[in-house]
Steps between C-alpha positions, in 0.01 A plus 500: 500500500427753192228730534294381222512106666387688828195673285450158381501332835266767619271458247461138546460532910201723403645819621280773535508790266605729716864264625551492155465836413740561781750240299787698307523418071799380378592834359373785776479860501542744781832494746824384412604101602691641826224656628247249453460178727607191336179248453639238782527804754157573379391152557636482860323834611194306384497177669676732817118663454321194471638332842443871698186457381447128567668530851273741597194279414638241602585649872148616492287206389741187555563278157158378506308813535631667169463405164738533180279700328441709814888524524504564134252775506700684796797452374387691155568219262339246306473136654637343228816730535499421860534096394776592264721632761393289773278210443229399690420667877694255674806608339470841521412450850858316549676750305392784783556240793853446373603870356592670840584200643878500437529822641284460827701186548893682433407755738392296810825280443675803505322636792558182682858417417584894626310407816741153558789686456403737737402277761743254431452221788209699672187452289213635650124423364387871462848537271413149287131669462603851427734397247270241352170736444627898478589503102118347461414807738714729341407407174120508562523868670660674187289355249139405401619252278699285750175543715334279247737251449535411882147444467540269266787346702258452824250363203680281364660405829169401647377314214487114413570269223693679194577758668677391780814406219499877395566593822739222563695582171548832611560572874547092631935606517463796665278341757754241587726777574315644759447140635851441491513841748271356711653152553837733553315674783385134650716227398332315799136559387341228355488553101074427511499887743734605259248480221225546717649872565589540137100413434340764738788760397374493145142455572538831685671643229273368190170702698714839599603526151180367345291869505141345610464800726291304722743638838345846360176410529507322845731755629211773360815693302753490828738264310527453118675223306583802268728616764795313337765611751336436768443154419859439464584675833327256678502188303862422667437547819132327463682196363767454685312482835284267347798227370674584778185375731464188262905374448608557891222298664679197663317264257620668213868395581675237238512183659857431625590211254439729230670778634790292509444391122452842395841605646653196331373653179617822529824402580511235166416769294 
């Protein structure tokens, strides 16, 4: 697009006086071409900006408890610039949810495709678990910003109606693989413990990564949620007792008939 139609567009969003003071003329002054950042880099450190800025809020307050303007007035820029870029709230809201995303979800299939190989035929819960949650934990200990967005994650991931798809859309595949891990660990489980396991595992998960501090306060400062690592030190071991409990009770066994079936799928396949 040619700076003068981006002037234009400004203009007609209702950009602020400073943004588009901040806009280059067709014909600038100053440094040399090389040494100046082209206009779409310019734009992406922008909207990069904006989400920092709307993750954090958003971490802090949940979707309802901020407004655009309020994330408009952080973030430094006009509302109607904010619009421009993203929309409405709902969208920028999905465009945080779904920016890290990709890369959350390439490192835990990494993580968990290094553990399989590893383990080859002897697949133990705490490896499934570790393998599953320590880029999260990883992630979250180097960096404020990844803080937020698992937040948002354990937000989003406790929430109804709408937002239920987001998270869906996003980490549903993943999921299945660690399901598929399970079901690997106990093929003679019934598949209703499988998912029964899979349901407790991530509620754990959703309120260790969520922030709420409340363990500080109970615990009068003896454990804190900010202790990132050791969350993740004992989130394995925590879990795996606890679906280990649930899937080897005798009435959590597959009934034999479908044992057979299963077998008969396998082997089809």
């Amino acid at each position: 697009m040619a700076l003068d139609n981006d002037l234009e567009s400004a203009y007609a969003t209702g950009a602020s006086a400073e943004i588009l003071d901040q806009m280059p003329l067709s014909k600038p002054e100053g440094p040399s071409r090389k040494s100046r950042k082209s206009q779409g880099e310019r734009r992406q450190e922008s909207m990069t900006q904006i989400m920092d800025t709307a993750e954090a809020l958003f971490a802090e307050g949940g979707y309802n408890g901020v407004t655009f303007n309020r994330l408009a007035e952080v973030a430094g820029v006009d509302a109607s610039l904010l619009r421009y870029y993203f929309g409405d709230k709902e969208q920028l809201f999905q465009a945080v949810f779904r920016r890290r995303g990709p890369e959350l979800n390439q490192a835990r299939l990494k993580s968990m495709a290094a553990y399989r190989e590893s383990a080859g035929k002897n697949l133990q819960l705490e490896g499934i678990l570790d393998a599953l949650v320590r880029p999260g934990f990883l992630l979250m200990a180097e960096d404020e910003g990844w803080r937020n967005y698992m937040a948002i994650v354990a937000y989003v991931n406790s929430s109804r109606g709408p937002m239920h798809a987001l998270f869906a859309e996003t980490f549903h595949y993943v999921s299945r693989e660690f399901i598929a891990d399970l079901r690997r660990i106990y093929p003679n489980v019934s598949e209703a413990e499988i998912y029964w396991s899979y349901l407790f595992m991530t509620g754990a998960l959703t309120f260790s990564i969520s922030g709420t501090k409340r363990i500080d306060t109970l615990s009068n400062g003896l454990v804190s949620t900010s202790d990132t690592m050791g969350v993740f030190e004992r989130f394995p071991i925590a879990l795996a007792g606890a679906i280990r409990a649930l899937c080897e009770r005798p009435e959590a066994a597959r009934p034999p008939r479908a044992r057979k079936a299963r077998r008969t799928k396998v082997q089809t396949h």
